[in-house]
SERO-4910 file (N, C-alpha, C, O; in steps of 0.05 Angstrom, whole numbers):
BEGIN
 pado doro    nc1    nc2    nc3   cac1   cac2   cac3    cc1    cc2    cc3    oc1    oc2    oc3
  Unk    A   1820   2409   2347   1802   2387   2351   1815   2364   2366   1804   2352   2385
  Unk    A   1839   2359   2356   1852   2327   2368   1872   2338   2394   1885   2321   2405
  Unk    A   1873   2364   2404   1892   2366   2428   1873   2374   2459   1869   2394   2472
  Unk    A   1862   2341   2460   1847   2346   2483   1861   2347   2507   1879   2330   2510
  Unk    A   1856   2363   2525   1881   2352   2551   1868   2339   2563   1844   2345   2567
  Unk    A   1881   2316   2572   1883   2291   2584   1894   2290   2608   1917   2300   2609
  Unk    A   1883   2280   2633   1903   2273   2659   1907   2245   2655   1891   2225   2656
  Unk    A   1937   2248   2648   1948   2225   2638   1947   2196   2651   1945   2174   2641
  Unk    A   1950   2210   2686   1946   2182   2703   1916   2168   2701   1914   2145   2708
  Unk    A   1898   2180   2692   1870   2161   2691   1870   2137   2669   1882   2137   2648
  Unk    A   1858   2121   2678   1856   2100   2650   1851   2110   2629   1838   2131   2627
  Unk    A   1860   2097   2609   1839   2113   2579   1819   2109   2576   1807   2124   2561
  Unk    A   1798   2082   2593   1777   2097   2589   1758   2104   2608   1734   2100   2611
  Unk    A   1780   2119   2621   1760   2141   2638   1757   2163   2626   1740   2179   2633
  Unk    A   1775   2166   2605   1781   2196   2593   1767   2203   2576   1762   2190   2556
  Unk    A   1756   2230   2581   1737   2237   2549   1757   2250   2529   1774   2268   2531
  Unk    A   1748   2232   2504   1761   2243   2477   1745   2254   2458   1722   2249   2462
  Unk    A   1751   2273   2432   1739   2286   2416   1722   2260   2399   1735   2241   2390
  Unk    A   1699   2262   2398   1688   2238   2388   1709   2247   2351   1722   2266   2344
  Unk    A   1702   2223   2338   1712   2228   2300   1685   2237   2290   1665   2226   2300
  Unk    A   1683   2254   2273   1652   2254   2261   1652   2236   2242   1674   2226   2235
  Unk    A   1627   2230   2231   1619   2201   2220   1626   2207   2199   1636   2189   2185
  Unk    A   1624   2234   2186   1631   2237   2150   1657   2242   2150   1668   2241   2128
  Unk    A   1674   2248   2173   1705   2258   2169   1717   2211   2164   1729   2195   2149
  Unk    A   1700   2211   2192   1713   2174   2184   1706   2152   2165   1718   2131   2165
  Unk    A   1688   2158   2150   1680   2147   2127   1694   2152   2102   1699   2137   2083
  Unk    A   1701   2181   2108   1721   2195   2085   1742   2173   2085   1745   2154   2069
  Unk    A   1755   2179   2106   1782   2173   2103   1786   2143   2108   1809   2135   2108
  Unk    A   1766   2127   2112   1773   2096   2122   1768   2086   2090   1785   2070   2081
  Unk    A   1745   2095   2070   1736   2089   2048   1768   2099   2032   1771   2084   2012
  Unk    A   1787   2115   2034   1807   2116   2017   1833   2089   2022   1853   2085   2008
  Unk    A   1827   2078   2040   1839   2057   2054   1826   2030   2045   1815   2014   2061
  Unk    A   1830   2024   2012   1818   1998   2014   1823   1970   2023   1810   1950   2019
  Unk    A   1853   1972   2042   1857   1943   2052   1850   1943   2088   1861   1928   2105
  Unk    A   1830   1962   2094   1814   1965   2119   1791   1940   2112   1788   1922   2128
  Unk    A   1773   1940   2082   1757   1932   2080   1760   1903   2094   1743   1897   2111
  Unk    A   1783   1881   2089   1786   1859   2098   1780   1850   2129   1776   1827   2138
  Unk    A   1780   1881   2143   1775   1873   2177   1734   1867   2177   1716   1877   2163
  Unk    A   1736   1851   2196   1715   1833   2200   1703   1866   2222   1716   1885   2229
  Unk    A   1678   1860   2225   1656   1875   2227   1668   1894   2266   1670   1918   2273
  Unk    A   1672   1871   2280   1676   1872   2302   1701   1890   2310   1706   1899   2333
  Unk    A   1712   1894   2290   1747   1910   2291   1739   1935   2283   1757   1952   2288
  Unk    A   1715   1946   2271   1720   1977   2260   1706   1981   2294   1726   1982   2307
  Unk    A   1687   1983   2309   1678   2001   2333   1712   2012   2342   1720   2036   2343
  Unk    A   1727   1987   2348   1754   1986   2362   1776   2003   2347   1791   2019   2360
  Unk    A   1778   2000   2326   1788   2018   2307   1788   2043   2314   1807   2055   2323
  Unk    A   1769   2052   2311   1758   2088   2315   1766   2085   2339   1787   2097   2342
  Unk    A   1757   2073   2361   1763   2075   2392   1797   2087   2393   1803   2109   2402
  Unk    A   1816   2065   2380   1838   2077   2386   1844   2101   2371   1856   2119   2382
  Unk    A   1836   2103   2346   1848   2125   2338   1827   2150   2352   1842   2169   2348
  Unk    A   1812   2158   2360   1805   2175   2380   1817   2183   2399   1814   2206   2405
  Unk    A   1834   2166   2413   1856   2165   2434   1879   2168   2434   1892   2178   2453
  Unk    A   1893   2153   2402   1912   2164   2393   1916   2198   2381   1937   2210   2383
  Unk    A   1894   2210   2372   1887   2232   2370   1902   2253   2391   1920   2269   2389
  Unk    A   1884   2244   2410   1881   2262   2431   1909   2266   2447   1921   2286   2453
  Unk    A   1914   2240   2449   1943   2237   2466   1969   2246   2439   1992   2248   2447
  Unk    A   1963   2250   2415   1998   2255   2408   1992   2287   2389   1970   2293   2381
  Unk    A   2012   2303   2385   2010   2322   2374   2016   2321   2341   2031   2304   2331
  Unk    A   2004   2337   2327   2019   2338   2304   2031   2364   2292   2021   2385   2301
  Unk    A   2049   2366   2275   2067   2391   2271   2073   2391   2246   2086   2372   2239
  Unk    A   2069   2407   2230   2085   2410   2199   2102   2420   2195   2111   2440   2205
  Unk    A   2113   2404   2176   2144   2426   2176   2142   2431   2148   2134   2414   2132
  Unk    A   2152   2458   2141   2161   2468   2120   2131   2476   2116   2118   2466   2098
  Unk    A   2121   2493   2133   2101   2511   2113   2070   2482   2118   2047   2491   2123
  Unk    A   2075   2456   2116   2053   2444   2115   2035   2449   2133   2045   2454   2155
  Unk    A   2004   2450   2133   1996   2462   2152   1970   2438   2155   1951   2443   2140
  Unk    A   1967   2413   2172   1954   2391   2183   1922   2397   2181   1910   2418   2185
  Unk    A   1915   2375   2173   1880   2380   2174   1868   2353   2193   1879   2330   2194
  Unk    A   1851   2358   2203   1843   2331   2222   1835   2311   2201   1827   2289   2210
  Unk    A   1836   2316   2169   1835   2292   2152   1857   2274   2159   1857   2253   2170
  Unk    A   1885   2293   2146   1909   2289   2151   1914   2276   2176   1919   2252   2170
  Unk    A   1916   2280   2205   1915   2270   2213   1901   2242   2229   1913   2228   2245
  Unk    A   1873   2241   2219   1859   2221   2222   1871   2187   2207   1871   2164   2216
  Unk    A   1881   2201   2178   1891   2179   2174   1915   2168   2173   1920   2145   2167
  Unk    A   1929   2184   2180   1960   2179   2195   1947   2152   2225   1958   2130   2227
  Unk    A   1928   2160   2239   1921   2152   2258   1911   2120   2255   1917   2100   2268
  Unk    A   1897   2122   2236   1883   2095   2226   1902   2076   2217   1901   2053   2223
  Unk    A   1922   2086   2203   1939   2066   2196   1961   2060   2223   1969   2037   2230
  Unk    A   1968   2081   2233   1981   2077   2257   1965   2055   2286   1977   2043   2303
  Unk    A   1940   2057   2284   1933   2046   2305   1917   2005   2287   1903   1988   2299
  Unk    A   1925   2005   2267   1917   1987   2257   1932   1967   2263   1922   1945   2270
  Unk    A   1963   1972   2261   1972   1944   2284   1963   1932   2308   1964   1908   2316
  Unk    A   1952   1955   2319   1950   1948   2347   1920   1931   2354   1914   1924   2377
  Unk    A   1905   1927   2336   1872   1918   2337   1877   1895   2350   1870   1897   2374
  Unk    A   1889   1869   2342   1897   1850   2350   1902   1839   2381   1898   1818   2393
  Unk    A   1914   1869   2389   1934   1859   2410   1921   1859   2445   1930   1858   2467
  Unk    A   1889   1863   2430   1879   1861   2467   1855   1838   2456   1850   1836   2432
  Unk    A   1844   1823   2473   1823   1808   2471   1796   1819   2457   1793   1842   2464
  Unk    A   1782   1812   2444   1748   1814   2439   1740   1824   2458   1732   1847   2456
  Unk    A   1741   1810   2484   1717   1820   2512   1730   1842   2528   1721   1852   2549
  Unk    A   1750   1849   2516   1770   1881   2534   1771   1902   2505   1767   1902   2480
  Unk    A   1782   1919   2528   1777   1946   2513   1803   1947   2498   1819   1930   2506
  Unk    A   1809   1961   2480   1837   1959   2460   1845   1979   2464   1857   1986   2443
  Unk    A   1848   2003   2490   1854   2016   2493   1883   2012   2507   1901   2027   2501
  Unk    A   1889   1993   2526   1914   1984   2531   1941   1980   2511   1966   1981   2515
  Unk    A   1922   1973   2484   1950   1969   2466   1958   2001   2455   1966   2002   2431
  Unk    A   1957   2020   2465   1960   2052   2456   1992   2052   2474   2012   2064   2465
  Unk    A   1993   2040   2497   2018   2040   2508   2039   2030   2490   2061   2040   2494
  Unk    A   2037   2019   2478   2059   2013   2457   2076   2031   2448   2100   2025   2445
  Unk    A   2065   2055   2443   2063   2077   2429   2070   2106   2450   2069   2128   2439
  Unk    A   2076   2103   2479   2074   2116   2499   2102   2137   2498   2103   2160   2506
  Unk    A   2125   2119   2483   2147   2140   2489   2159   2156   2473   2183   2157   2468
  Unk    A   2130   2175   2459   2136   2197   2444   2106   2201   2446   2090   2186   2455
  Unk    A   2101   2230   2433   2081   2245   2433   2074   2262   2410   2050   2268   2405
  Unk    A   2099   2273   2391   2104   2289   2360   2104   2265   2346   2115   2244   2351
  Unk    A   2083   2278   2319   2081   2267   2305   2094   2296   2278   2082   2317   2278
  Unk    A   2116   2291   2257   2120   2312   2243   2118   2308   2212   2137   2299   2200
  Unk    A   2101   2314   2201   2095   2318   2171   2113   2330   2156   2121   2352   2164
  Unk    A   2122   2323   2137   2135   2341   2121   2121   2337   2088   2112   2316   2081
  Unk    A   2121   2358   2074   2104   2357   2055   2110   2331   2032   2095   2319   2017
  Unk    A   2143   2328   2037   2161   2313   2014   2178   2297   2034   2177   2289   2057
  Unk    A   2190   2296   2019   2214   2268   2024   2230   2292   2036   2230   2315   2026
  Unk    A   2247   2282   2068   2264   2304   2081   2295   2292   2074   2305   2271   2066
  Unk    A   2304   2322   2082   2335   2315   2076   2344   2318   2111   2336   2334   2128
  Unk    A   2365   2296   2113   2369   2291   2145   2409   2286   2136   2418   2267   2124
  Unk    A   2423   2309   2146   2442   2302   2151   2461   2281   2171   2455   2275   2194
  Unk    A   2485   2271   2157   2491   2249   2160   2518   2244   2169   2533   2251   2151
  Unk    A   2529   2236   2186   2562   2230   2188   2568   2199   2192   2549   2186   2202
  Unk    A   2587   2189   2188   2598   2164   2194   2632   2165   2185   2641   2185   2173
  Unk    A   2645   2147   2192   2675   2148   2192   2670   2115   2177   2655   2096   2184
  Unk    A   2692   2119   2153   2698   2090   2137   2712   2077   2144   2722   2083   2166
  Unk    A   2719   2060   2135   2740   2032   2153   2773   2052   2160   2791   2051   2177
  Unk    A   2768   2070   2130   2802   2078   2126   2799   2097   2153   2821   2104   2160
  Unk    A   2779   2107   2170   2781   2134   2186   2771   2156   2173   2771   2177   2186
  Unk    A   2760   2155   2147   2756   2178   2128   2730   2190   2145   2714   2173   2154
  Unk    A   2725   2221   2150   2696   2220   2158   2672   2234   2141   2674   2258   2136
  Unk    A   2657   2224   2136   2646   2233   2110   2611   2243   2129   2598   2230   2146
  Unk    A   2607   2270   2115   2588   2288   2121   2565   2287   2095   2570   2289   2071
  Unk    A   2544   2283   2103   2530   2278   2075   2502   2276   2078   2494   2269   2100
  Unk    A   2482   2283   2056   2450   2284   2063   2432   2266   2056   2439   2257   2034
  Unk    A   2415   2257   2062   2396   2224   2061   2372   2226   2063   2359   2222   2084
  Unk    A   2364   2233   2037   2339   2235   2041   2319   2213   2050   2322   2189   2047
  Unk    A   2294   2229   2063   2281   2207   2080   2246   2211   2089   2235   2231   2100
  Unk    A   2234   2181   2079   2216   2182   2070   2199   2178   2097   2175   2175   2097
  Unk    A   2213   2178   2118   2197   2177   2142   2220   2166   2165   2242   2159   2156
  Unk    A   2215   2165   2196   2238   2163   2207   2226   2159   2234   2215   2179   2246
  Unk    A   2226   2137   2244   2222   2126   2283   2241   2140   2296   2264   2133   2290
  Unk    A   2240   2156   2311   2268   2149   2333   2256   2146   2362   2236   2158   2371
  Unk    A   2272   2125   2376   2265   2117   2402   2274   2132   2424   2295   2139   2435
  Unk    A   2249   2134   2426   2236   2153   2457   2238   2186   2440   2246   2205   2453
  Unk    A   2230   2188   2414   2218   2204   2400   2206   2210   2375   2206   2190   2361
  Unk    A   2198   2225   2367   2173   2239   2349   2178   2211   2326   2197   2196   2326
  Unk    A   2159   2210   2311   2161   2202   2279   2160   2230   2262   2154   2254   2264
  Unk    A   2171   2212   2242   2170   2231   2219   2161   2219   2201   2167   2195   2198
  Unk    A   2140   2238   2181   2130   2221   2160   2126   2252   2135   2119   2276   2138
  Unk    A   2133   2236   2116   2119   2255   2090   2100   2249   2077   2093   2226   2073
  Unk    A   2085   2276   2068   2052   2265   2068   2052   2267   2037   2030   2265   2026
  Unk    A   2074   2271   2022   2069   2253   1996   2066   2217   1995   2049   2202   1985
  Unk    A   2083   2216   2006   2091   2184   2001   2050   2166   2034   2037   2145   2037
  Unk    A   2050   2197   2046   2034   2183   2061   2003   2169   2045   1992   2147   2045
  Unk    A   1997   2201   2031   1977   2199   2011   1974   2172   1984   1957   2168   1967
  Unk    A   1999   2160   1990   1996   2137   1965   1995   2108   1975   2001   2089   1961
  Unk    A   1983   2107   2008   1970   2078   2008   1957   2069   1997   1967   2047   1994
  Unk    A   1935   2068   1984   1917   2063   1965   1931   2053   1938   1927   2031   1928
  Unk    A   1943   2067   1931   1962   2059   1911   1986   2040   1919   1992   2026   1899
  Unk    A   1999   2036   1936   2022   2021   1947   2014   1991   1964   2027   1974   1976
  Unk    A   1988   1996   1957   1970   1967   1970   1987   1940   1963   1994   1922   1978
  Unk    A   1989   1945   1931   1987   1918   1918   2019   1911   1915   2025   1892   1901
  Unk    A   2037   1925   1929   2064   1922   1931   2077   1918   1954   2101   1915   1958
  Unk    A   2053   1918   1975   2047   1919   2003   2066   1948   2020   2079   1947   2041
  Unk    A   2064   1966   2005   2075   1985   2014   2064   2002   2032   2041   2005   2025
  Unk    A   2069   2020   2059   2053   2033   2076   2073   2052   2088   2088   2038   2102
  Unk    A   2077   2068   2088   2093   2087   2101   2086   2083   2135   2100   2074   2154
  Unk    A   2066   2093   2134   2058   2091   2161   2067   2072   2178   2083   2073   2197
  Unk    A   2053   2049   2164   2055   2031   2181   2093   2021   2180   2099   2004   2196
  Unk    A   2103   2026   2173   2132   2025   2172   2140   2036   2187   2154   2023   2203
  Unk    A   2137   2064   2192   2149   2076   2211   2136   2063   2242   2152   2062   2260
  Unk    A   2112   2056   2246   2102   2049   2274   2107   2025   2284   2106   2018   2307
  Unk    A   2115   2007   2255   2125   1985   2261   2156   1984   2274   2160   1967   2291
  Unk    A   2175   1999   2268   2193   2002   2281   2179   2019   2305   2202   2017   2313
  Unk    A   2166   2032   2321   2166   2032   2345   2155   2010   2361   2163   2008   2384
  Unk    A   2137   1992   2349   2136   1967   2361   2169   1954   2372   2179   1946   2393
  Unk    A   2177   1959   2346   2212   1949   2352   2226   1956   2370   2247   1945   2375
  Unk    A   2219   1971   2379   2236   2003   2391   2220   1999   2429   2222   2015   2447
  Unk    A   2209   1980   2429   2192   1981   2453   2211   1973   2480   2220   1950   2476
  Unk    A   2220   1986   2509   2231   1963   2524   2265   1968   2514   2282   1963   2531
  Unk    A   2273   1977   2485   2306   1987   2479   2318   1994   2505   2303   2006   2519
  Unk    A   2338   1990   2514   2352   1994   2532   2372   2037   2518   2362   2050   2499
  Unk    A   2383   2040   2525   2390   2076   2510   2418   2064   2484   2425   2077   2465
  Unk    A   2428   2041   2490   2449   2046   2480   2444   2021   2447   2456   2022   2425
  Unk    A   2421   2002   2458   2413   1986   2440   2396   1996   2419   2378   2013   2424
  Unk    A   2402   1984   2389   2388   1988   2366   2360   1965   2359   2359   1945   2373
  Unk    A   2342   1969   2343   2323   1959   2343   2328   1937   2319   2330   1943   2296
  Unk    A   2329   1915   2327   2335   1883   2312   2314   1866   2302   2318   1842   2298
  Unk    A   2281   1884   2298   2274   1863   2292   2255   1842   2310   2240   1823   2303
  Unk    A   2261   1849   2333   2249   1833   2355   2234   1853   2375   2247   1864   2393
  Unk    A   2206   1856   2372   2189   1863   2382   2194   1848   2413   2206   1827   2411
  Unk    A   2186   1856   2439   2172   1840   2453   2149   1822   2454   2126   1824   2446
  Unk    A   2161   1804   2466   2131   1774   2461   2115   1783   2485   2123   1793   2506
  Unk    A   2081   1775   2472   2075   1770   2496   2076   1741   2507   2087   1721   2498
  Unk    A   2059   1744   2531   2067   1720   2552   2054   1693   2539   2029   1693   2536
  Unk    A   2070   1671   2530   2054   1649   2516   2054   1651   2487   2039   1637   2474
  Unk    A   2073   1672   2470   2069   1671   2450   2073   1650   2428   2095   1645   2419
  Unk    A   2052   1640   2422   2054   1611   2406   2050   1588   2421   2057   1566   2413
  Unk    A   2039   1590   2442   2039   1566   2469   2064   1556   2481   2066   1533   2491
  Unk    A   2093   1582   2479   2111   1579   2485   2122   1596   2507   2112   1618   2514
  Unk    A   2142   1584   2518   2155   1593   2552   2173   1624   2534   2180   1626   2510
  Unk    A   2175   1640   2552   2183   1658   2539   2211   1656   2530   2217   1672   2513
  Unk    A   2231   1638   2537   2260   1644   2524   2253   1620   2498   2267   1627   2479
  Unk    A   2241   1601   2491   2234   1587   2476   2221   1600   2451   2223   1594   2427
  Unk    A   2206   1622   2465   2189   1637   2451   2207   1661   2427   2208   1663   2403
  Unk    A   2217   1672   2446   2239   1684   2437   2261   1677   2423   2271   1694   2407
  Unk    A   2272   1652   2426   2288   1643   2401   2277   1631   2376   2293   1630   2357
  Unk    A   2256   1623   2371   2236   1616   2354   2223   1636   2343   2202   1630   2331
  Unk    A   2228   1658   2343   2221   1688   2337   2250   1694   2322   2250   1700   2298
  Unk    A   2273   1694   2337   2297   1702   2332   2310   1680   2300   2326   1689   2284
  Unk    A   2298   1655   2300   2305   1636   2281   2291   1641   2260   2299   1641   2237
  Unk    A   2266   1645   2270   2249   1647   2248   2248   1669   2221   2241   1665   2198
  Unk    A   2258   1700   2236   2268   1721   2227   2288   1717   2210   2286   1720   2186
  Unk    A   2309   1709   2222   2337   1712   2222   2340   1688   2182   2354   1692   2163
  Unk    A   2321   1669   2188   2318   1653   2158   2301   1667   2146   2307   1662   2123
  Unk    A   2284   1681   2146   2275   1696   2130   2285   1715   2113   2280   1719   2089
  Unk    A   2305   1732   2136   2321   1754   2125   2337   1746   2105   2332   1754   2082
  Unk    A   2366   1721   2114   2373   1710   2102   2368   1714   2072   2376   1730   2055
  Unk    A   2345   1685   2071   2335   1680   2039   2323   1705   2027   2331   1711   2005
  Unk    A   2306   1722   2039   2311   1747   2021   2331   1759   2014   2335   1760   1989
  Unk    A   2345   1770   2028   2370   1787   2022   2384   1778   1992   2390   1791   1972
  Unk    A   2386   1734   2000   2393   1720   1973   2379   1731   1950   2390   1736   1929
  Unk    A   2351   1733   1955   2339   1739   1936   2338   1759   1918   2333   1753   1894
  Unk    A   2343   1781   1923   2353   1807   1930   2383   1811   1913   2386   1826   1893
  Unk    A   2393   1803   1920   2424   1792   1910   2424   1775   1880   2435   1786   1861
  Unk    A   2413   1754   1877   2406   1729   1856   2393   1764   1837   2407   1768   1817
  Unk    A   2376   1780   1842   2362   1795   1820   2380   1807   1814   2389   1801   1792
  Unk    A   2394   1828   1827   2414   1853   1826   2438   1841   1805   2445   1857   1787
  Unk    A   2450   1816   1804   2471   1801   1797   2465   1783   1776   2479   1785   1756
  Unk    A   2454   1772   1775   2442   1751   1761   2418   1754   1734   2416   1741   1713
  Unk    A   2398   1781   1746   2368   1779   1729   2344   1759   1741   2322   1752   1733
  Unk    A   2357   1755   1760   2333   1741   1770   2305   1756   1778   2304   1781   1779
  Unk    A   2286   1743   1783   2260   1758   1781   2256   1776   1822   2262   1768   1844
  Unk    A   2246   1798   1812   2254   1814   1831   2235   1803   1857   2213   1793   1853
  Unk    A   2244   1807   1881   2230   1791   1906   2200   1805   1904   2199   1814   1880
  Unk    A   2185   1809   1911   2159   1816   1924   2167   1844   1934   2172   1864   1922
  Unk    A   2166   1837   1960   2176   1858   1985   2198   1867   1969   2214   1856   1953
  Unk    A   2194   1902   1985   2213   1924   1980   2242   1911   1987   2248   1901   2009
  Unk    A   2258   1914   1965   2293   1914   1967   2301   1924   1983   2320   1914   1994
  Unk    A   2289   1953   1994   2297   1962   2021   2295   1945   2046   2302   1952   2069
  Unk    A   2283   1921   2038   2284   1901   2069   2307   1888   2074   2314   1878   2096
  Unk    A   2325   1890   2044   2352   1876   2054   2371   1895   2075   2390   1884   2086
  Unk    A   2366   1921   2079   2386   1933   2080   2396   1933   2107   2419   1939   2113
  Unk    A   2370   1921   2133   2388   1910   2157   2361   1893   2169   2339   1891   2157
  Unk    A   2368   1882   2194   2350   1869   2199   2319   1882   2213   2301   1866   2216
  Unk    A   2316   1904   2220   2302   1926   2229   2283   1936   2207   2258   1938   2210
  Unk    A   2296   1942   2182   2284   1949   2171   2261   1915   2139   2240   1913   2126
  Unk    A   2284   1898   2145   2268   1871   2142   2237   1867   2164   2217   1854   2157
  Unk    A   2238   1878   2186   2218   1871   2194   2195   1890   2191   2172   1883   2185
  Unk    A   2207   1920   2197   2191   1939   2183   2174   1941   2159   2152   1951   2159
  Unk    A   2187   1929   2138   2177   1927   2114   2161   1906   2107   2144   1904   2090
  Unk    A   2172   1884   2127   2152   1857   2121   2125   1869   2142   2104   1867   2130
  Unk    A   2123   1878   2163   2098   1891   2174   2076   1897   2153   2057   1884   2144
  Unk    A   2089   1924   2148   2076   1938   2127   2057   1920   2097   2036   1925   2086
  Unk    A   2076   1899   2092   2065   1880   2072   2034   1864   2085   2012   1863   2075
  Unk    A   2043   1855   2110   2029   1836   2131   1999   1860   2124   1979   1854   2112
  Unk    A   2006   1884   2136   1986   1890   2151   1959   1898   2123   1935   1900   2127
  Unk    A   1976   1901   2093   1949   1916   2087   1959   1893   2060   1953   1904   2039
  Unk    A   1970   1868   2055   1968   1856   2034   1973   1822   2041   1985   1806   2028
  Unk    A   1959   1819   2064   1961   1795   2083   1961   1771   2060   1978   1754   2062
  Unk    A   1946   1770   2043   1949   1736   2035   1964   1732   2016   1965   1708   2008
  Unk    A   1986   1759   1999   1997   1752   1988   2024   1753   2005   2045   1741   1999
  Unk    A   2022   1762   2015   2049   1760   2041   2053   1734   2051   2076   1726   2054
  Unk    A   2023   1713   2059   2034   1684   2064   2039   1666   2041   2048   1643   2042
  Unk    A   2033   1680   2019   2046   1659   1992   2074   1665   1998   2089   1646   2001
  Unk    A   2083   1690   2000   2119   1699   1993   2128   1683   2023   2144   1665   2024
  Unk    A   2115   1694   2047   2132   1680   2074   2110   1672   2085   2095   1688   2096
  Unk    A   2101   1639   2083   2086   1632   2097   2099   1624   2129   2083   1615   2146
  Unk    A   2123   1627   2135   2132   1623   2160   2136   1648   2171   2152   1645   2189
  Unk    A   2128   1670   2169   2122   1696   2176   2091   1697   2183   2082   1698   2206
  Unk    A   2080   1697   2167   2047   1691   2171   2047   1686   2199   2043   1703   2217
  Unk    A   2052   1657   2201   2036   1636   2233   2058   1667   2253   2045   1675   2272
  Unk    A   2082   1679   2251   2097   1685   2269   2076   1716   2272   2064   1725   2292
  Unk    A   2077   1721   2253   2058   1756   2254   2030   1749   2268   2022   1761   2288
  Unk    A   2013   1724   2254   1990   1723   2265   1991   1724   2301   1976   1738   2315
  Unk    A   2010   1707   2309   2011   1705   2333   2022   1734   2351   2017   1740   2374
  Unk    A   2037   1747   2332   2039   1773   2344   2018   1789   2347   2015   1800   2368
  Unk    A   1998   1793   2323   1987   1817   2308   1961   1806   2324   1948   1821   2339
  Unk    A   1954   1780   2319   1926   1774   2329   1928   1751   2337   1922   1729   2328
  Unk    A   1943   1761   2366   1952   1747   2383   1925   1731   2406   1932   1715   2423
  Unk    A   1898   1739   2402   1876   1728   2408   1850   1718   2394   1826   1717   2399
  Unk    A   1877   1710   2365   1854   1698   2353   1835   1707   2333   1829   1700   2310
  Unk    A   1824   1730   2353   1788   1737   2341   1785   1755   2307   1768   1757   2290
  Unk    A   1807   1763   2312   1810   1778   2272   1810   1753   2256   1789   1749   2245
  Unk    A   1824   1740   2253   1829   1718   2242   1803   1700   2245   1796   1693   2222
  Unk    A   1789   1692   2260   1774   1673   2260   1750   1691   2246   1738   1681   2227
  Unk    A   1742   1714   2254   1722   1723   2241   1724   1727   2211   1706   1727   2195
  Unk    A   1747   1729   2206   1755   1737   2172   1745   1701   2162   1734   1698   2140
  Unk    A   1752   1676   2180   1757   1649   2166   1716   1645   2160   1703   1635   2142
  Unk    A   1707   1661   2193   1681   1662   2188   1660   1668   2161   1643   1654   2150
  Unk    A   1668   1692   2156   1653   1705   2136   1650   1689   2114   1637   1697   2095
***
């Protein structure tokens, strides 16, 4: 159903895609209860991309798993839910799918994968070892996701947890990487972000992060040591700055207003990323 061939050079929307049927997207958007919060005007656009995201990426199981266009529909929805924001109301939202351009595999694994590991310690020691892993970006290839941990958004709402969107949020990160550079956290701006010149823009992105990380990590630290009361956001956000932003995404995207009680200086910085024209936001202030 979702491996339509595409001549890649045409716009997207010149291209015909597998329409979604109405009872397969009801299914799966109704198991998604922090969809409900998007304002009326974002679900047409919604389906639009994930129709397109469909079409354009493959999916593959590993270990025996064998993909259903449920399965992948909602891999898709949560994957293309960052991107609603990122084109105007009066244009098509099919431009923000480029984000997403430099990979094509998408790979399921039924469980949590085991991904072998090497590194050398300060002493020279080199240590060989296995890490399990609950999903995995790599730039300028495939994601990996397990469709246990995928199946428990619904459940991971109120902790602002998302697999998905974790993993796609680091390919936002991952956008523009040069081969030898790692992903820090800093998305590309667009032009004017925040009514700012772009190197202005960009260090005000870079400050704003960078104190965030900070006082979590403290936070993080103060519990582990101390008993202090445990942060909000996943402990795994201390563990570098990449994955601080990953994880604060994921919170943003499907548990938005308790995310601006914990970082309201994240809020104004994501809004301006995420819904960077406004119109999500004002229709939500509408209602």
């Amino acid at each position: 159903m979702w491996n339509t061939a595409l001549t890649s050079w045409w716009p997207r929307d010149w291209r015909r895609v597998a329409d979604i049927p109405d009872d397969l997207w009801a299914q799966e958007t109704h198991q998604l209860p922090f969809l409900q919060a998007l304002p009326a005007a974002a679900w047409p656009r919604l389906r639009q991309l994930c129709a397109h995201f469909l079409a354009e990426k493959e999916f593959h199981g590993a270990q025996g798993l064998r993909i259903t266009d449920a399965m992948a529909l909602t891999v898709a929805i949560q994957a293309c839910l960052p991107l609603l924001g990122l084109q105007p109301l009066q244009r098509s939202p099919l431009p923000a799918l480029d984000w997403y351009s430099d990979f094509v595999t998408v790979v399921m694994h039924p469980d949590a994968a085991l991904a072998r590991r090497q590194r050398v310690d300060e002493a020279g020691v080199h240590h060989a070892y296995n890490e399990p892993l609950a999903g995995e970006a790599m730039a300028g290839g495939p994601v990996m996701l397990n469709w246990r941990d995928v199946q428990q958004a619904a459940h991971g709402m109120a902790q602002g947890h998302n697999l998905v969107i974790h993993e796609f949020a680091h390919k936002l990160d991952m956008r523009h990487l040069a081969p030898a550079e790692e992903p820090q956290g800093h998305p590309p701006l667009p032009s004017g972000f925040l009514g700012m010149d772009p190197m202005a823009a960009r260090t005000h992105w870079a400050h704003t992060m960078a104190n965030a990380y900070r006082d979590f990590c403290e936070a993080v630290s103060a519990h582990q040591r101390f008993a202090e009361p445990a942060p909000w956001l996943d402990s795994y956000a201390a563990s570098a700055p990449a994955e601080f932003f990953a994880v604060s995404c994921e919170a943003y995207m499907v548990q938005r207003q308790r995310f601006g009680q914990e970082f309201p200086e994240l809020l104004a910085l994501y809004d301006g990323f995420f819904d960077r024209f406004g119109w999500i936001n004002a229709a939500r202030a509408a209602a």
